[in-house]
Every structure is written in C-alpha cells, then in structure tokens.
DSSP file (Angstrom, degrees, kcal/mol; ACC not computed):
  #  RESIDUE AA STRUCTURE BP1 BP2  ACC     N-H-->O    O-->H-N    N-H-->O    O-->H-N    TCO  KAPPA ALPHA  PHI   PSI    X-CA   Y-CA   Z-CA
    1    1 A X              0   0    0      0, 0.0     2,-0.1     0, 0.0     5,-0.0   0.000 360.0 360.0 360.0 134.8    0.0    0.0    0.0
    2    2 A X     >  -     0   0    0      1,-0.1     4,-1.8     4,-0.0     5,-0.1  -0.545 360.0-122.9 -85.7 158.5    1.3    3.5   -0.9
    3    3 A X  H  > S+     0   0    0      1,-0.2     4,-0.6     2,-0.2    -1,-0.1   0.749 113.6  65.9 -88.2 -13.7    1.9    5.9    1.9
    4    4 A X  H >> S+     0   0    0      2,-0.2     4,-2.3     3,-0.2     3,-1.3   0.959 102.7  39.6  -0.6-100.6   -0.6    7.8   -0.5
    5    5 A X  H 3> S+     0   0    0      1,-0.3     4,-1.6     2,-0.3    -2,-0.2   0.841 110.6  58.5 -37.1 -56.3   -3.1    5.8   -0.1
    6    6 A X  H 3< S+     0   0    0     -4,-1.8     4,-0.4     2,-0.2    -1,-0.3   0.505 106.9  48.3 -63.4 -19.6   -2.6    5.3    3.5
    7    7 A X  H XX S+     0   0    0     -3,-1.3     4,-1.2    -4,-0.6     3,-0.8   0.874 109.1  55.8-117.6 -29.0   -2.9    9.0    4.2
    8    8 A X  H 3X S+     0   0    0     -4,-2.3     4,-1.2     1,-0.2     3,-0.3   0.901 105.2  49.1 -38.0 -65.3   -6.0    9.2    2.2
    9    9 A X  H 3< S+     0   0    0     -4,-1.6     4,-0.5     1,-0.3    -1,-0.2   0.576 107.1  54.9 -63.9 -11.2   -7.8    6.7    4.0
   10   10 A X  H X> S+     0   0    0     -3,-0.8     4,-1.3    -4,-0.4     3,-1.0   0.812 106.9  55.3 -66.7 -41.1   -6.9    8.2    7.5
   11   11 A X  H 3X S+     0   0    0     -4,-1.2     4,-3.6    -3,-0.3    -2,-0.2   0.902 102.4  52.0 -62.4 -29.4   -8.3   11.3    6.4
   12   12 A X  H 3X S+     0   0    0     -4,-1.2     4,-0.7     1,-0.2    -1,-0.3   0.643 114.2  40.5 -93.1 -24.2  -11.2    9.8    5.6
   13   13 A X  H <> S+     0   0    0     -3,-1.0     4,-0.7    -4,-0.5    -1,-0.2   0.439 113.3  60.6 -92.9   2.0  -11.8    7.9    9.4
   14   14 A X  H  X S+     0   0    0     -4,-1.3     4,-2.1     2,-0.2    -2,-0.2   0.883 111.0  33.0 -83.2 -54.1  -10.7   10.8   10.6
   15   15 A X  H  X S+     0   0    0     -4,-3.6     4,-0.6    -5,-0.4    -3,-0.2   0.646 115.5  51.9 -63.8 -22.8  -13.2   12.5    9.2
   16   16 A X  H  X S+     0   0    0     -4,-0.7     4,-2.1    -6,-0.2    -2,-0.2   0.804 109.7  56.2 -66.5 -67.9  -15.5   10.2    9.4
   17   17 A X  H >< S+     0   0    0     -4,-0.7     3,-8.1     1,-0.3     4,-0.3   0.869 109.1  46.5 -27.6 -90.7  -14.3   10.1   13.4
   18   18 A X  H >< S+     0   0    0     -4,-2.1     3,-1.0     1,-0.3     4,-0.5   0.646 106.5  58.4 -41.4 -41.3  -15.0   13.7   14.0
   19   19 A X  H 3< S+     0   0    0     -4,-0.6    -1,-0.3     1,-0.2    -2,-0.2   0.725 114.8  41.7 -41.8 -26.4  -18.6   13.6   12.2
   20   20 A X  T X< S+     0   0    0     -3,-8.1     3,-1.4    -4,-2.1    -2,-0.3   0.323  86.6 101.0-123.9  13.6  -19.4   11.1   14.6
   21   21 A X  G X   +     0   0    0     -3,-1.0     3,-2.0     1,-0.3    -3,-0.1   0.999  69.0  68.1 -61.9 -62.4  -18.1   12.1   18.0
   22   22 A X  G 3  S+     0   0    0     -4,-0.5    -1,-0.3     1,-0.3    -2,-0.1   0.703  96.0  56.9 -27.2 -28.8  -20.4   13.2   19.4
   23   23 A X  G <  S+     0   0    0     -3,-1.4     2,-0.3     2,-0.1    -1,-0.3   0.354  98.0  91.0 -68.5 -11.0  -22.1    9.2   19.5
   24   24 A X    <   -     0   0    0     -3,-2.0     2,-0.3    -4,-0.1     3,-0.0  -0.724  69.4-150.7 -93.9 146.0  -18.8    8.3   21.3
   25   25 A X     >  -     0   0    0     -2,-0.3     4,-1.2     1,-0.1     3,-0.4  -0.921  40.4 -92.6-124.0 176.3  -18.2    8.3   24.7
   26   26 A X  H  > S+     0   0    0     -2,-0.3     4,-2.3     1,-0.3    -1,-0.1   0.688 124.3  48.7 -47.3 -45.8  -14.7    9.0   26.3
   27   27 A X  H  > S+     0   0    0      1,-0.2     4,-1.2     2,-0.2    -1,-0.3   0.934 110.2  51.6 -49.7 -66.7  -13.8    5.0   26.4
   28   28 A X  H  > S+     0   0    0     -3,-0.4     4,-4.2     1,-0.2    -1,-0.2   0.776 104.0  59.2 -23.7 -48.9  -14.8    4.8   23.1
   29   29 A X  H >X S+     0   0    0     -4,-1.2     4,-2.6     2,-0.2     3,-1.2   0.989 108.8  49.0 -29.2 -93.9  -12.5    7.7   22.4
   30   30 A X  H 3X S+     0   0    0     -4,-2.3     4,-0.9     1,-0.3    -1,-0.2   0.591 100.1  54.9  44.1-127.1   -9.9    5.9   23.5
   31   31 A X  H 3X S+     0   0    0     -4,-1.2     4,-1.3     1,-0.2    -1,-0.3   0.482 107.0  47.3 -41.2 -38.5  -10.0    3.2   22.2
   32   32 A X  H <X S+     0   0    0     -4,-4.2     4,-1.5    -3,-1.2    -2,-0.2   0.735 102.8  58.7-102.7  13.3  -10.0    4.2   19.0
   33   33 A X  H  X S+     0   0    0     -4,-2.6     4,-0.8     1,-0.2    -2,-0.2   0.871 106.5  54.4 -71.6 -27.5   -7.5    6.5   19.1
   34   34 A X  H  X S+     0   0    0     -4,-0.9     4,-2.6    -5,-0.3    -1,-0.2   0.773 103.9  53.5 -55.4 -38.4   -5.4    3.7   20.3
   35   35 A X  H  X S+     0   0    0     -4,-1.3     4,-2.8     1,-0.2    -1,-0.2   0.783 108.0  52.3 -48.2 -44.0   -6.3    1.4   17.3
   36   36 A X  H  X S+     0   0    0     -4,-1.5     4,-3.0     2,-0.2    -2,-0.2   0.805 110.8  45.8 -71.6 -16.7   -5.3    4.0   15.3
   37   37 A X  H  X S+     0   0    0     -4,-0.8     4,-3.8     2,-0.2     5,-0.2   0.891 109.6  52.9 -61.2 -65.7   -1.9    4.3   17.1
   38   38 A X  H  < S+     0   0    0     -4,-2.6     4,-0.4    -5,-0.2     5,-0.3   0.969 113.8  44.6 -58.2 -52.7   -1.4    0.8   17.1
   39   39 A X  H  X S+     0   0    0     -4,-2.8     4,-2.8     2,-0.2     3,-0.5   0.951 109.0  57.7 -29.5 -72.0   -2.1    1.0   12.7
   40   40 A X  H  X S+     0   0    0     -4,-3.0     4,-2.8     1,-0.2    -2,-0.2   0.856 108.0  40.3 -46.5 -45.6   -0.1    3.8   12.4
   41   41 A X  H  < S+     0   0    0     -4,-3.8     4,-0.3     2,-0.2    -1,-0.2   0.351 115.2  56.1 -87.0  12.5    3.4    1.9   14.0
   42   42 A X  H  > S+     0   0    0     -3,-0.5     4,-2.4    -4,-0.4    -3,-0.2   0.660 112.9  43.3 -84.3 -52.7    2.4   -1.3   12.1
   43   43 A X  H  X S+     0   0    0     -4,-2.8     4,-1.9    -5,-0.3     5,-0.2   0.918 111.9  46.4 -71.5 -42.5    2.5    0.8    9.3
   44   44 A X  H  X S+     0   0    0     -4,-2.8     4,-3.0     2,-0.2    -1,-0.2   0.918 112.3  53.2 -35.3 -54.6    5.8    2.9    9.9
   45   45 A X  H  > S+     0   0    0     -4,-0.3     4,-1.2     2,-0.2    -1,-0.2   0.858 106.0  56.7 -78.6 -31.4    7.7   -0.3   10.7
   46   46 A X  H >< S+     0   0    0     -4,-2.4     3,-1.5    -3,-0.2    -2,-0.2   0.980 106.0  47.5 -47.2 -67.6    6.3   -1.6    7.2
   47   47 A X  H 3< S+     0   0    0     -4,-1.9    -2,-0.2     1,-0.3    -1,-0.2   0.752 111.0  57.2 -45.4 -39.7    7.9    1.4    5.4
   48   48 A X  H 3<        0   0    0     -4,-3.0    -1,-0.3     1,-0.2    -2,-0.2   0.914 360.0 360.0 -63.4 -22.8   11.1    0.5    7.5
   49   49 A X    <<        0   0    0     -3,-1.5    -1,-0.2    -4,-1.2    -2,-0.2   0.431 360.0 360.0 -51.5 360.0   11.4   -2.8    6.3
C-alpha cells in the first residue's frame, strides 16, 4: 500500500471520526485512538522494512 493511499484513508476515518463524536463516549474515544496508534506503528515499521 502506498503511503498515498494510507494517508487518504486516515483522512477519511478521521473525518469520518470527527462527524461522529459526538455518538462516542470517552472510552470509546480511546480506544479508538489507540487502534489508530497501534495502525499507524504497524504501518511505519512496514515502510522501514
């Protein structure tokens, strides 16, 4: 996957994210910012490989 790509589809849950906060509550929050954490350093350590 190009890092392209990859930054196009974060924008797009991101945005997505932010449309929809308001329906989350703070665990949710969280949590997925942590998912997203965790996504992001899979993907950085891919690009090191």
């Amino acid at each position: 996957m190009s890092h392209a790509t990859t930054g196009t589809s974060y924008k797009c849950i991101f945005t997505l994210y932010i449309n929809h906060v308001n329906s989350f509550n703070v665990c949710d929050v969280f949590a997925f910012a942590k998912a997203n954490l965790l996504l992001l350093h899979l993907y950085s350590n891919e690009a090191e490989a």
